[in-house]
C-alpha positions in Angstrom: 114.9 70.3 108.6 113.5 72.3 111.7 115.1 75.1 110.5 113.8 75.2 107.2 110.6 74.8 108.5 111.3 77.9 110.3 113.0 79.6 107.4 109.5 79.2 105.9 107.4 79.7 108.1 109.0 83.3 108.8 109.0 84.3 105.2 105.4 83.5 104.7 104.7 85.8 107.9 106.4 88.3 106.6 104.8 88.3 103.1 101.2 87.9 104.4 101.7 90.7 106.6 103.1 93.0 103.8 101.2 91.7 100.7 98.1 90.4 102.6 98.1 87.1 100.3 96.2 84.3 101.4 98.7 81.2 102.9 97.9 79.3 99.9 98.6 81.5 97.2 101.8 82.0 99.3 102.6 78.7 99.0 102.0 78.3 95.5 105.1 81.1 94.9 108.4 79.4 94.0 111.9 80.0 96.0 112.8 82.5 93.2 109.7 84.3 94.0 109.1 84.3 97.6 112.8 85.5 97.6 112.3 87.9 94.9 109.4 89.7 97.0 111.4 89.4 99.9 113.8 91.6 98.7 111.8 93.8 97.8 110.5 94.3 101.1 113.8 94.7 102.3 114.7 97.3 100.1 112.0 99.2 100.8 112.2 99.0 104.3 116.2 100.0 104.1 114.9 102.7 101.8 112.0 103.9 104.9 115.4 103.6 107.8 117.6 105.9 105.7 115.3 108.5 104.9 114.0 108.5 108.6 118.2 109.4 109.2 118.1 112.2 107.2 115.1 114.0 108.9 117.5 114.2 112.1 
């Protein structure tokens, strides 16, 4: 359970700090969603590492 807590707690960080949502409306997103957006996220960031490489 302390875990998922966790789990939560660190995806909601990491939305706020990248879609600047309010906790609530965060809260309101399903799993699908909140994973859906985190993804995205990812991606982009992936996308920001490997072009960084390139300019090497």
């Amino acid at each position: 359970m302390k875990q998922r807590s966790q789990r939560l707690l660190r995806e909601i960080h990491r939305l706020a700090r990248c879609y600047h949502w309010s906790r609530r409306e965060l809260m309101n997103l399903s799993l699908v969603q909140r994973q859906g957006y985190l993804e995205l996220i990812e991606e982009e960031l992936d996308a920001q590492w490997s072009a960084g490489l390139g300019d090497s």
